[in-house]
C-alpha positions as CSV (number, residue, x, y, z in Angstrom):
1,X,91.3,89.8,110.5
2,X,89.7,92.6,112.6
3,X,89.4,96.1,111.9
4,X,92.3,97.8,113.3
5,X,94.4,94.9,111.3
6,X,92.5,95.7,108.2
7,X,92.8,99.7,108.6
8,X,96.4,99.5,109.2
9,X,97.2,96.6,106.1
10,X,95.2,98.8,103.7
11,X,97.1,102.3,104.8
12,X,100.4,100.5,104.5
13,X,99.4,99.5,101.3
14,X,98.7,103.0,99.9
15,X,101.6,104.0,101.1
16,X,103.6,101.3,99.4
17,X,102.0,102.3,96.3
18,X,102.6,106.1,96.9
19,X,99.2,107.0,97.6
20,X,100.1,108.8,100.7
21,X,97.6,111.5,100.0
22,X,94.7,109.0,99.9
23,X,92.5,107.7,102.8
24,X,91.2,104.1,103.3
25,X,88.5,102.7,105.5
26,X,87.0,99.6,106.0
27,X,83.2,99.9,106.4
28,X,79.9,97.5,105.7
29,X,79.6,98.3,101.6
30,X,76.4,96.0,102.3
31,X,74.8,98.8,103.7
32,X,75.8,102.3,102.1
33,X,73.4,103.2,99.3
34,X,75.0,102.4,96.2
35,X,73.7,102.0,92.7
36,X,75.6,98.5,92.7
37,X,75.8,95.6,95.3
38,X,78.2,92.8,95.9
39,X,81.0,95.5,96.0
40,X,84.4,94.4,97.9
41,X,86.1,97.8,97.3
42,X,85.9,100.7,95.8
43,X,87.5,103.6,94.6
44,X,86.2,107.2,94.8
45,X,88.4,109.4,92.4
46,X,86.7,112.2,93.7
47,X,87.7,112.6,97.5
48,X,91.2,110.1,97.2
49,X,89.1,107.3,99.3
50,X,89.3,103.4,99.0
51,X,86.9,101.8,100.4
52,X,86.7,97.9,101.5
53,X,83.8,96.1,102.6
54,X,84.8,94.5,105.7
55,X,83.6,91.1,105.0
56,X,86.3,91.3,102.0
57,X,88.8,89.9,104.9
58,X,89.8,86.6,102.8
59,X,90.0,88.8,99.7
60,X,91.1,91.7,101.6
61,X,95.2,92.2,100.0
62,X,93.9,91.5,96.5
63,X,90.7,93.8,96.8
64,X,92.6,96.9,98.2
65,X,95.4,96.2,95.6
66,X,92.5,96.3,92.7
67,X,91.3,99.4,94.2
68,X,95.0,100.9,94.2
69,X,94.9,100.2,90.5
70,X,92.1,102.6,90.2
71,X,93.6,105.2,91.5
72,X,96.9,104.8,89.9
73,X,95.3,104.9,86.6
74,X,92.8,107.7,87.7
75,X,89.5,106.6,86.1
76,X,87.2,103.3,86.3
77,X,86.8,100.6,83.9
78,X,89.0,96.8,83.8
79,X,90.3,97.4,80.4
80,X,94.0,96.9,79.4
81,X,95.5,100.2,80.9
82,X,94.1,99.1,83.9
83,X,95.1,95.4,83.7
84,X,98.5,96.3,83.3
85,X,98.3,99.0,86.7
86,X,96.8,96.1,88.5
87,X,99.7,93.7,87.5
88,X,102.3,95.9,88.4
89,X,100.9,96.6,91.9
90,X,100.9,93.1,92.2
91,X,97.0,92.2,92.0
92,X,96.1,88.7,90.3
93,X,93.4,88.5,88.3
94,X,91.8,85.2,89.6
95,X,89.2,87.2,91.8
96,X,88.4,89.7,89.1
97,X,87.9,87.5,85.8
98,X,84.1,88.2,85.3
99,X,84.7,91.9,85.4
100,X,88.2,91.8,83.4
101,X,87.1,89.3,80.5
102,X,84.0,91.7,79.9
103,X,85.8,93.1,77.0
104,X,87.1,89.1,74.8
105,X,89.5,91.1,73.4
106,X,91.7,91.1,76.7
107,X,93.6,88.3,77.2
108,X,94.9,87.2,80.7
């Protein structure tokens, strides 16, 4: 998938989700300064921005739909309010089980 494909899925996925109001961009998450690494998306509350890394192409549907549970929910964390935003967009969890199972008290 190149770029314009990716930048055009991801905005009609927003707006699918209602997130008209947001933007989206695909950019090298490699390479931005971040306190974390190995980031496919993310979601910056802040400014309305999702973010995917645009080596996330295999992932990419299931990353920006993780991302648009964020932002539904308004705040960060993989705990069950967020499990059940991510479910109803339509994210799986296969991708996201080290990060969801943190907390053993969720079950998927």
């Amino acid at each position: 998938m190149n770029y314009a494909d990716m930048m055009l899925r991801g905005r009609c996925l927003l707006d699918a989700h209602g997130l008209r109001d947001w933007r989206f961009d695909v950019q090298n998450l490699r390479n931005m300064n971040l306190y974390v690494h190995d980031y496919y998306g993310i979601c910056f509350l802040e400014t309305k921005t999702i973010v995917v890394d645009w080596h996330s192409s295999r992932n990419f549907r299931q990353t920006v739909l993780h991302e648009i549970a964020h932002a539904l929910l308004g705040r960060p964390g993989h705990d069950r309010d967020w499990l059940r935003v991510a479910a109803q967009v339509g994210c799986t969890f296969k991708h996201l089980l080290p990060y969801a199972c943190a907390d053993k008290s969720i079950v998927i």
